[in-house]
C-alpha positions as CSV (number, residue, x, y, z in Angstrom):
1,X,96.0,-38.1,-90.9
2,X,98.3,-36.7,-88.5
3,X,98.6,-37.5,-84.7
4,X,97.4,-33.7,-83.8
5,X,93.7,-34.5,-86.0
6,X,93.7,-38.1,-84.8
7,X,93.4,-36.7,-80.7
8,X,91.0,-34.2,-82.1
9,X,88.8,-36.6,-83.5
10,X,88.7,-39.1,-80.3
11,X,88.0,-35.8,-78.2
12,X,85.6,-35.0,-79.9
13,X,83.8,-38.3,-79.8
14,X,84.3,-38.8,-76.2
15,X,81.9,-35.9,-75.6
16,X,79.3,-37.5,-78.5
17,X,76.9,-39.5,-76.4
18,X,75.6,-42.0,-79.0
19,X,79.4,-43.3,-80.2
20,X,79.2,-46.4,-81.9
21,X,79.2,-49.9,-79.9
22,X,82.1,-51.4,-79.6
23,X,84.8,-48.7,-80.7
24,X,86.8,-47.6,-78.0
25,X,86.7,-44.5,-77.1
26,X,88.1,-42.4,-74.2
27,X,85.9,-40.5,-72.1
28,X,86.5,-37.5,-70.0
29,X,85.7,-37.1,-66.4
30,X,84.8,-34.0,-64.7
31,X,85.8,-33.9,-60.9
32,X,83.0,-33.2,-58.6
33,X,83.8,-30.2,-55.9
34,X,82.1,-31.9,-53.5
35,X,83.6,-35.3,-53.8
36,X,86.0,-36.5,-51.5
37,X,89.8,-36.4,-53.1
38,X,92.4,-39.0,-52.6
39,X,95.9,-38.3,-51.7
40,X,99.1,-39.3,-53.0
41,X,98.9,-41.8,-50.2
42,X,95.8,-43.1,-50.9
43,X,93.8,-41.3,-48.0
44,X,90.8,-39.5,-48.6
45,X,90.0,-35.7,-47.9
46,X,86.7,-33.6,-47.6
47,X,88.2,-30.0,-48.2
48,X,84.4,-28.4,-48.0
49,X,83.3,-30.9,-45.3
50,X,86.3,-29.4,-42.9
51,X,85.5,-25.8,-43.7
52,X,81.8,-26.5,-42.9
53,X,83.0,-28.0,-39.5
54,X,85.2,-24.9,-38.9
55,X,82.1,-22.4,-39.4
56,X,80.3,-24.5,-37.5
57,X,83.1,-24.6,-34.8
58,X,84.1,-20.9,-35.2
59,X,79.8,-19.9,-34.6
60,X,79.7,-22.0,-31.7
61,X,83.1,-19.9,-30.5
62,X,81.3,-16.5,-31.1
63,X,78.0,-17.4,-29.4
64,X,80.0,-18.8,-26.5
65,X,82.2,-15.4,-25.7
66,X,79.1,-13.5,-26.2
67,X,77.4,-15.3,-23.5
68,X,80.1,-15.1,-21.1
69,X,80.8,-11.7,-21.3
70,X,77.6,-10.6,-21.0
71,X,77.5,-13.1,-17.5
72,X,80.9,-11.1,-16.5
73,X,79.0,-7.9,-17.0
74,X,76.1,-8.4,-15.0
75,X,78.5,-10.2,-12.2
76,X,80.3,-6.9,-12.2
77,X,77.7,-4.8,-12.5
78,X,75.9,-6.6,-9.3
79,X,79.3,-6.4,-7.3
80,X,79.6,-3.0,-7.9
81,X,76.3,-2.0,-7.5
82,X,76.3,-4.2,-3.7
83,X,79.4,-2.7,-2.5
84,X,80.1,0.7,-4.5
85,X,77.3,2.6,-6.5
86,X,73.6,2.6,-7.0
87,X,71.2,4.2,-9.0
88,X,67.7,6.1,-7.3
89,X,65.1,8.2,-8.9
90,X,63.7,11.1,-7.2
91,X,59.7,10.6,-6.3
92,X,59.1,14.3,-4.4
93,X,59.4,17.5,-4.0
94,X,61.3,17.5,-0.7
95,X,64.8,18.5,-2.3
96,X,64.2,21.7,-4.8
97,X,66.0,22.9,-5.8
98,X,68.4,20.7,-5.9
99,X,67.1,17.5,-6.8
100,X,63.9,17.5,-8.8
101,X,60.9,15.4,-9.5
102,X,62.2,12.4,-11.6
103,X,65.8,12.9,-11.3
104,X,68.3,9.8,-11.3
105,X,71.5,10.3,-8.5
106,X,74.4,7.9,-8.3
107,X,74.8,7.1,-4.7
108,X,78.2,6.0,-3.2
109,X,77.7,3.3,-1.5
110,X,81.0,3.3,0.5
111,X,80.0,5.5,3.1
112,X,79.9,5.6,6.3
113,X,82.1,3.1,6.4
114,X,85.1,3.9,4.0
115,X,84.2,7.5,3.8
116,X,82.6,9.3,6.6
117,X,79.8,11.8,6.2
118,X,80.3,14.9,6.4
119,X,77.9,17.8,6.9
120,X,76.3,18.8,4.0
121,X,75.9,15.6,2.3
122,X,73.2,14.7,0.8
123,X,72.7,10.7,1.8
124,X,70.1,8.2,0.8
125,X,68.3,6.1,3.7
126,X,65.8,3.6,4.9
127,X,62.4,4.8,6.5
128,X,64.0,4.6,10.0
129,X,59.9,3.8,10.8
130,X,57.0,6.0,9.9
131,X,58.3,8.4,7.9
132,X,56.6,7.5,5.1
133,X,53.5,7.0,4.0
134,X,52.1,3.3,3.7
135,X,52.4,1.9,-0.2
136,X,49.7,0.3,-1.8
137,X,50.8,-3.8,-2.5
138,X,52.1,-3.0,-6.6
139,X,50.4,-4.8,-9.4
140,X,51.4,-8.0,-11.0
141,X,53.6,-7.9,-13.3
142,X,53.7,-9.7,-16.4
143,X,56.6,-12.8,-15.9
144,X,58.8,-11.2,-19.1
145,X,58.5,-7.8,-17.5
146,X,59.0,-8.7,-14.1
147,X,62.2,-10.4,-15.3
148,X,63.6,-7.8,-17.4
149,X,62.9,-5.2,-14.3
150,X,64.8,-7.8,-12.0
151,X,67.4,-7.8,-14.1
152,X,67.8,-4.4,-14.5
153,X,67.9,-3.6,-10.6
154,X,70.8,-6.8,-10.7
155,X,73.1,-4.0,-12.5
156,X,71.8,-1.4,-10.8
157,X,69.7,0.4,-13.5
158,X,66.6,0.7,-12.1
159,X,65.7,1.1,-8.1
160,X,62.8,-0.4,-7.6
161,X,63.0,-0.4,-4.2
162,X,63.2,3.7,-4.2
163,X,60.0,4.1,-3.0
164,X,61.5,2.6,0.8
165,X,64.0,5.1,0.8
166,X,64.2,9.2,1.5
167,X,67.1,11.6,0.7
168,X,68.0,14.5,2.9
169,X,70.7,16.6,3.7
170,X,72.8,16.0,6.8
171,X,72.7,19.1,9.2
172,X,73.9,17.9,12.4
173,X,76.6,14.9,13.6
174,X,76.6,12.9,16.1
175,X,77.7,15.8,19.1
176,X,76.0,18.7,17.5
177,X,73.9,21.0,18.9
178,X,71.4,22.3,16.5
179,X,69.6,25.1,16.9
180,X,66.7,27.1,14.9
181,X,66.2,30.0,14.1
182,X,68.1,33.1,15.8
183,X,66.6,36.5,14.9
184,X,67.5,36.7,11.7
185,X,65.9,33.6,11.3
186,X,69.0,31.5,10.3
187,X,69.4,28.3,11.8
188,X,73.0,27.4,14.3
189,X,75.2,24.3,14.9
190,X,77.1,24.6,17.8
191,X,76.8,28.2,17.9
192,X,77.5,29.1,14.7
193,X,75.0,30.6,12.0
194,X,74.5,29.1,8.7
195,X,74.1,30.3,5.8
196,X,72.8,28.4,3.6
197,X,72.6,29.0,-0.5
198,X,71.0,25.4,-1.2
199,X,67.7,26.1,0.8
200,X,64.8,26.9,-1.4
201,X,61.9,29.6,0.4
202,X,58.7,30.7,-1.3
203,X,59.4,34.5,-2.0
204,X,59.5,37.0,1.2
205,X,59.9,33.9,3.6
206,X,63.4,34.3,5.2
207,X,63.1,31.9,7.9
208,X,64.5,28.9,6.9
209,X,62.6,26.9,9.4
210,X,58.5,27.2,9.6
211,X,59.7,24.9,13.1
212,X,62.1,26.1,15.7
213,X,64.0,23.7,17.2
214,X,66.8,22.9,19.7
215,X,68.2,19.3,19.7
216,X,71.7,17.5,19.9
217,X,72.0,14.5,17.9
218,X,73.0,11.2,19.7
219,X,75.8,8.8,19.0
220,X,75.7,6.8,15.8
221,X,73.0,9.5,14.4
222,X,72.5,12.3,11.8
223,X,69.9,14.5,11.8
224,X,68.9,15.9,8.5
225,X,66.4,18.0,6.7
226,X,65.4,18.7,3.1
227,X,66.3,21.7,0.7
228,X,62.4,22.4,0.4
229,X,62.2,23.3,3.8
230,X,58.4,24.1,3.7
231,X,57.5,21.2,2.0
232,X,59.5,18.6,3.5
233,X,59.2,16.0,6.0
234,X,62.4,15.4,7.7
235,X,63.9,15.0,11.4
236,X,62.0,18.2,12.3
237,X,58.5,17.1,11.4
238,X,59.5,13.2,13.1
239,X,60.5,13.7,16.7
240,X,57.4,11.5,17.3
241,X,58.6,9.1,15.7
242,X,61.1,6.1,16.8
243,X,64.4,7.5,17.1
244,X,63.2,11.1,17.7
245,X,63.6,12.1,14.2
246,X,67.5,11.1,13.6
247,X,68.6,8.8,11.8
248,X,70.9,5.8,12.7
249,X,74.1,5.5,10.8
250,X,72.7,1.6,9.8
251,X,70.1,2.9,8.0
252,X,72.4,5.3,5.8
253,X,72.3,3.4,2.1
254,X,75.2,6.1,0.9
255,X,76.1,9.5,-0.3
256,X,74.5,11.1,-3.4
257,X,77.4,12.5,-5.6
258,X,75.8,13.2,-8.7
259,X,72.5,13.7,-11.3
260,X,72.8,11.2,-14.2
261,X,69.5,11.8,-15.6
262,X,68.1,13.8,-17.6
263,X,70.8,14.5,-19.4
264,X,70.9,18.4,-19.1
265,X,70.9,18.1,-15.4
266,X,73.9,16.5,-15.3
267,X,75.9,17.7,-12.3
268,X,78.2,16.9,-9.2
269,X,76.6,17.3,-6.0
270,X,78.2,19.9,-3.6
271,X,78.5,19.4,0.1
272,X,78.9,23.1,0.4
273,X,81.7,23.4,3.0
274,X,81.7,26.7,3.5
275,X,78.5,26.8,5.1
276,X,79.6,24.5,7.8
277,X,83.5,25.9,8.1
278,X,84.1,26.7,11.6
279,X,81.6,24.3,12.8
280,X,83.7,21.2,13.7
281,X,86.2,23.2,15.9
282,X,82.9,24.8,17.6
283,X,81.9,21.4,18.7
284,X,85.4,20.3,19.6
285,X,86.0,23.6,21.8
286,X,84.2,23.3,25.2
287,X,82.5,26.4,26.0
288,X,84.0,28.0,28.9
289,X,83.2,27.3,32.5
290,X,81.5,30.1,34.3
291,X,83.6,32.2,36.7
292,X,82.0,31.4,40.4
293,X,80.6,34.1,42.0
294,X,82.4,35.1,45.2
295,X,80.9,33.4,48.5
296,X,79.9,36.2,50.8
297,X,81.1,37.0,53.7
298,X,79.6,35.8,57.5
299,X,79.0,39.3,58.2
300,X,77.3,39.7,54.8
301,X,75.1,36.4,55.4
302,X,74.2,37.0,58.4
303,X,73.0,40.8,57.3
304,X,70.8,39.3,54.2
């Protein structure tokens, strides 16, 4: 028997369970994947241990940049919605055609301060007192809801505070001398007409004012009035109110530059330049002082 059959026969009974007892035999060992290995140096290793602790570790990782990033994103939203832009929904009528019922406007917070108003505008503002209507006390929300709705106004997509607000368009600055209607039923500022493309009239009314009017607006004030003139109630329909129907520059939340909802209303909102050009240099040009009237003479006086 050769040394080739002689391995070949001890192989084979090393893999027979029920060898004879007391022949020697040699018996083969299987290494378990899940045992720890030794080293050449005699430490020990737990390959699948470590790459369980690096799943483990690589998991946490994810779940931890997640988190902060979604913290960054509501911090930024919340800055920018404080000091730069804000969502509002549209309640009324007031604006048509311009703004309609539902409508969502981004509102530029950055005025008057950064930018000043101009005429034209379109600006969001606090009920400078009695403007509107009372609001009934809402109903409880449900905690979850409540939360999600906080956290939503946080980055500034919802408003739920719309319903303490109005939006108007500014007519008149602090200086001007508004006037309404002249005889073709067109309203004036500082003397000159206006004519005005955004203003929305039932058919075969050409007045843009039911109300006529002659005011000039105080310091620090706007006075402003919807599209919808017939249907809305703006600094003409308040002069009984506190601050005679203008509006102080504190109360101004921002400028409205643009529908962002529904989608197929979405549009820049004009200022519409033209229909106020000429009126700043108007307001800054003095109208002329009357001639005096030549003082009559004795002999005149003492004939009348």
């Amino acid at each position: 028997m050769t040394d080739e059959n002689a391995s070949t026969d001890a192989d084979a009974d090393a893999a027979t369970s029920d060898a004879p007892t007391g022949t020697a035999t040699a018996t083969r060992i299987f290494p378990d994947p899940d045992a720890a290995s030794t080293e050449e140096d005699g430490s020990v290793s737990n390959d699948s241990g470590d790459e369980r602790d690096k799943r483990k570790r690589g998991f946490g990782i994810f779940v931890r940049d997640v988190l902060l990033i979604l913290l960054a994103a509501i911090v930024i939203s919340f800055l920018i919605k404080t000091f730069l832009i804000r969502s509002f929904y549209i309640p009324s009528e007031s604006m048509e055609q311009t703004l309609l019922i539902n409508d969502r406007i981004i509102v530029n917070e950055l005025t008057p301060e950064l930018m000043p108003i101009e005429r034209g505008d379109i600006v969001v503002f606090k009920d400078p007192g009695g403007w509107l209507d009372p609001m009934p006390q809402p109903e409880q929300q449900n905690p979850v809801v409540a939360f999600f709705d906080w956290l939503l106004s946080v980055v500034g997509l919802t408003a739920p505070d719309s319903n303490d607000h109005l939006v108007k368009r500014v007519i008149g600055l602090p200086g001007d001398h508004v006037v309404c209607c002249n005889d073709f039923g067109q309203m004036s500022v500082n003397g000159v007409p206006l004519d005005e493309p955004y203003v929305y009239l039932s058919e075969g009314i050409t007045k843009v004012s039911k109300d006529d009017f002659d005011i000039t607006v105080p310091e620090d004030s706007l006075w402003v009035m919807g599209d919808n003139r017939y249907n809305s109630r703006d600094s003409r329909l308040n002069r009984d109110k506190p601050g005679n129907g203008f509006i102080p520059f504190d109360h101004v939340v921002g400028r409205a530059i643009l529908i962002s909802w529904p989608v197929e209303r979405w549009t820049w909102l004009d200022n519409y330049p033209l229909t106020f050009e000429g009126v700043e240099e108007a307001q800054e040009s003095p109208p002329p002082a009357a001639e005096p009237s030549p003082s009559p003479s004795p002999a005149e006086s003492a004939a009348g």
